[in-house]
C-alpha positions in Angstrom: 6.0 3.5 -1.9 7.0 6.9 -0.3 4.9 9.6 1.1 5.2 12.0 -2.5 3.9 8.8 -4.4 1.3 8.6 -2.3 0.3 12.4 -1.8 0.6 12.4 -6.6 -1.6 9.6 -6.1 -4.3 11.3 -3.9 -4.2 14.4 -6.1 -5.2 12.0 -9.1 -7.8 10.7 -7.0 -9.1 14.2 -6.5 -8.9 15.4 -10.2 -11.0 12.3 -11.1 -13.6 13.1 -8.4 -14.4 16.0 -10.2 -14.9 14.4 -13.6 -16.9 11.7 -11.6 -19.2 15.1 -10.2 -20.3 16.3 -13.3 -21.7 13.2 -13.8 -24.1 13.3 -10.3 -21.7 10.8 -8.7 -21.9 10.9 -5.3 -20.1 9.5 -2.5 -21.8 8.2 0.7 -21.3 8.5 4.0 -18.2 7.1 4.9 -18.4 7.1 9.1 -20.7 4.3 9.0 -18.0 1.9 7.1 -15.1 4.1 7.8 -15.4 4.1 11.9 -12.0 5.6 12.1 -11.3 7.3 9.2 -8.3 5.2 7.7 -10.0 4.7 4.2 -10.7 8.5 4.1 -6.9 9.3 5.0 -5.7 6.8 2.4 -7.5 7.8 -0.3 -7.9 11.3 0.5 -5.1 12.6 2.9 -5.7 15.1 5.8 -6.8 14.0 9.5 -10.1 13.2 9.9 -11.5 14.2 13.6 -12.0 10.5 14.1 -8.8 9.4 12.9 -7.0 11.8 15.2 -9.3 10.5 18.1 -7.9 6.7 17.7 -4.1 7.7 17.4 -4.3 8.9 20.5 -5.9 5.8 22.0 -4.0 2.7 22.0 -7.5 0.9 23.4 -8.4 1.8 19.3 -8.6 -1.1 17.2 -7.0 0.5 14.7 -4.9 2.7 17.1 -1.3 1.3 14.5 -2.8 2.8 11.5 -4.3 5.6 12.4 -0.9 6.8 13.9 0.8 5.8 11.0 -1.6 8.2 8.7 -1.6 10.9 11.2 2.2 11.0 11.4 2.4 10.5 7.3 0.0 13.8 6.8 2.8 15.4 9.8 5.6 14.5 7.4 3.4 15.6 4.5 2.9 18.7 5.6 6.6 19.4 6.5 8.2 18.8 3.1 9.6 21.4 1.8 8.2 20.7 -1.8 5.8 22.6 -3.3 3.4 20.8 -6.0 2.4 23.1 -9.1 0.1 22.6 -11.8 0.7 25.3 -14.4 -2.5 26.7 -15.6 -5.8 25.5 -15.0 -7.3 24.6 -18.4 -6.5 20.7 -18.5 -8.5 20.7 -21.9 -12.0 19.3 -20.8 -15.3 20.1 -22.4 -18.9 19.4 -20.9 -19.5 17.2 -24.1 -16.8 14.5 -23.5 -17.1 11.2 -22.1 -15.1 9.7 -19.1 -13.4 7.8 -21.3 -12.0 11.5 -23.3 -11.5 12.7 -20.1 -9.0 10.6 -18.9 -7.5 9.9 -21.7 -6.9 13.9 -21.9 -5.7 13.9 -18.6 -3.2 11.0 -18.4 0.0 13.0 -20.3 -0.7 16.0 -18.3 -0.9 14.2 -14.8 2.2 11.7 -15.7 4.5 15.0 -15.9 3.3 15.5 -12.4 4.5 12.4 -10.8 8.5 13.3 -9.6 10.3 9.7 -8.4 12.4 11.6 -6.3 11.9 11.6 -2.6 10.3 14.6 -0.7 12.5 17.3 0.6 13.0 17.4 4.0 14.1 20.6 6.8 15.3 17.3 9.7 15.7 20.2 12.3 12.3 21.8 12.1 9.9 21.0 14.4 7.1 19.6 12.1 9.5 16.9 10.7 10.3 15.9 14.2 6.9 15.2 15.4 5.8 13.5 12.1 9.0 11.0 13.0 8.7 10.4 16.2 4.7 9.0 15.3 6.1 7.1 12.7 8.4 5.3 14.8 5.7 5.0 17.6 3.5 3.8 14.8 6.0 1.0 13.9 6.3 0.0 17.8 2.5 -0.5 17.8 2.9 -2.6 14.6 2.0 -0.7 11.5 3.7 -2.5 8.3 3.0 0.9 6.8 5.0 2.8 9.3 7.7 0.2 9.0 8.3 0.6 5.3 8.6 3.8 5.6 11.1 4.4 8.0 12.8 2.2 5.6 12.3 4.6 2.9 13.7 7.6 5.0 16.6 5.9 6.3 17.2 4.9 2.4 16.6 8.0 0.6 18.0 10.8 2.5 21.3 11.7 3.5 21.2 13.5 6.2 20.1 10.1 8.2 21.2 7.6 5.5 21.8 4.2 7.1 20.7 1.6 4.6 21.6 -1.1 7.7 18.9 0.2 9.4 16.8 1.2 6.5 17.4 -2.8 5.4 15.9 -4.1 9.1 12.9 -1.9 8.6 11.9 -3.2 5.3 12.7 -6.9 6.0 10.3 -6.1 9.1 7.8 -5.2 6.9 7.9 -7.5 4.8 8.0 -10.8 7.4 4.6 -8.7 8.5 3.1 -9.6 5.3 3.9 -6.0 2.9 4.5 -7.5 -0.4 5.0 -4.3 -1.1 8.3 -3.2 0.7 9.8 -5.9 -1.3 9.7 -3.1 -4.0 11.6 -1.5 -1.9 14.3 -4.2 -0.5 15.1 -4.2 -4.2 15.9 -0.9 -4.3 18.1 -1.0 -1.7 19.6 -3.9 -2.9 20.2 -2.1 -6.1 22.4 0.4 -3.9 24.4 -2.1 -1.4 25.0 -4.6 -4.2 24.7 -2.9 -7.4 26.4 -5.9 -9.3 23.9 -8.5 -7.4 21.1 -8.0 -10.1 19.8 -11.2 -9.3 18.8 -10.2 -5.5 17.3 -7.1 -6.9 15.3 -9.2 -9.2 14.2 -11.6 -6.3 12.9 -8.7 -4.0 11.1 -7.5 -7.6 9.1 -11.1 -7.9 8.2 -10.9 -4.5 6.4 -7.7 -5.4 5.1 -8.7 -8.2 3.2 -11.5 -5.9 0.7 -8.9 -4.8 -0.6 -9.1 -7.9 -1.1 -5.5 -8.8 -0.5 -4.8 -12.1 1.5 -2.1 -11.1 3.6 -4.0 -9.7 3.6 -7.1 -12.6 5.0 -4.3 -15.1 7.6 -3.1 -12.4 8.8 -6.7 -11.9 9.0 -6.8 -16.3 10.6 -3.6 -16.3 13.4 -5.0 -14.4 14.0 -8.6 -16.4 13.7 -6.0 -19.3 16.9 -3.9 -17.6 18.7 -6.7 -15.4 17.4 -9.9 -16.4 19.4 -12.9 -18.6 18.7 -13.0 -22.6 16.2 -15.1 -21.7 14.3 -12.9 -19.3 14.4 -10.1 -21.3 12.6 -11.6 -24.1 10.0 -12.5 -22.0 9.9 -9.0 -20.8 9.9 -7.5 -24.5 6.9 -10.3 -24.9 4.9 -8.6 -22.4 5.0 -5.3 -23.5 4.7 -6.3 -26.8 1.1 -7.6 -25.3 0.4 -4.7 -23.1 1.6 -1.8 -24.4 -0.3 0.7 -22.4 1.2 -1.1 -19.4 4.3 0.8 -19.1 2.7 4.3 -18.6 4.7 6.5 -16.6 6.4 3.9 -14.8 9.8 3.5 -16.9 10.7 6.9 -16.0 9.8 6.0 -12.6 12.0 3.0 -12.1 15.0 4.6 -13.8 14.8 6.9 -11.0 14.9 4.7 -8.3 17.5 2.4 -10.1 19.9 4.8 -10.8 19.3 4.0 -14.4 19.6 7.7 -15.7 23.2 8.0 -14.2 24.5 5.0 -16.4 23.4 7.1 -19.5 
């Protein structure tokens, strides 16, 4: 997925942390099984003083990854997007259980999550650096860093080359990221929008991770591409799991181009 996703995702993470404190939940130390702070960057963005430390050692063990999350806060941090939340009542009382709470939650945060790639200045500086770490991140081996040069070179015009973008993901993918199969089939979508088959193959790949995220994704697209056939068995499955497509078809429209066809 691309940084935005990921950056929605960690704001999620943080609005549930604060649910999870008014219950005394309480997070321990993370240095002892978080040496070099990728877990902490993951989940919870920024650049942790040891994470920084083993990007700029390639003796680290984890020297790949920590550049990649180090150059992904850079890039991060040089969008030109800003991220409002309107008002700060989300609707929460002291008496309701974590169950209420998310439940309140959920329609508020799915406004928040855009599809559309971050915004980008390519000539300021920031943007440059965070690059040029992602593509030193790549040469060090970091599937991460692979799939997202992918995404760059996919989603933005000013350095739109889906050739390249296509050698990125297939990189990343023969590395072992299920994941940037997601993303093969979005560009596949693109270079051969007629080919829904090869858009449906990358999809199955995803869906091999399985993460049910990625199940509903790989349903979502039999429901919109597949044969009579398939699309029954996609209607089946949400038929059975209706809360399943929350957020998502919105989601995969966008990337499809599915809203331009309406």
């Amino acid at each position: 997925m691309n940084l935005l996703i990921q950056f929605l995702v960690a704001c999620f993470i943080f609005l549930m942390a604060l649910i999870l404190s008014s219950c005394n939940f309480k997070n321990p130390d993370s240095n002892a099984s978080d040496p070099y702070g990728i877990i902490e960057a993951e989940e919870l963005g920024g650049q942790p003083d040891r994470l920084v430390k083993c990007s700029r050692n390639g003796e680290c063990p984890k020297y790949a990854e920590a550049l990649f999350w180090v150059a992904a806060d850079i890039l991060s941090e040089a969008s030109t997007e800003t991220l409002e939340i309107e008002g700060e009542n989300f609707g929460l009382t002291d008496d309701m259980s974590i169950e209420e709470m998310t439940e309140k939650l959920g329609p508020q945060l799915e406004n928040l999550f855009d599809a559309s790639p971050p915004e980008y200045d390519f000539s300021d500086t920031k943007f440059k650096r965070g690059f040029m770490m992602m593509e030193r991140a790549h040469n060090a081996g970091s599937i991460n860093a692979s799939n997202e040069l992918g995404l760059l070179y996919m989603e933005h015009d000013t350095i739109k080359n889906l050739a390249l973008a296509e050698v990125y993901l297939k990189q990343s993918l023969d590395k072992g990221d299920l994941i940037s199969a997601y993303n093969l089939a979005r560009l596949a979508s693109m270079q051969s929008p007629k080919d829904s088959r090869l858009t449906l193959k990358y999809l199955k790949i995803a869906s091999q991770t399985k993460d049910p995220y990625m199940i509903t994704i790989y349903m979502l697209g039999l429901g919109f591409f597949g044969t009579e056939d398939e699309k029954r068995i996609s209607l089946h499955y949400f038929e059975k799991n209706e809360g399943a497509i929350f957020g998502l078809e919105q989601e995969f429209r966008t990337h499809f181009g599915l809203n331009l066809l309406e």
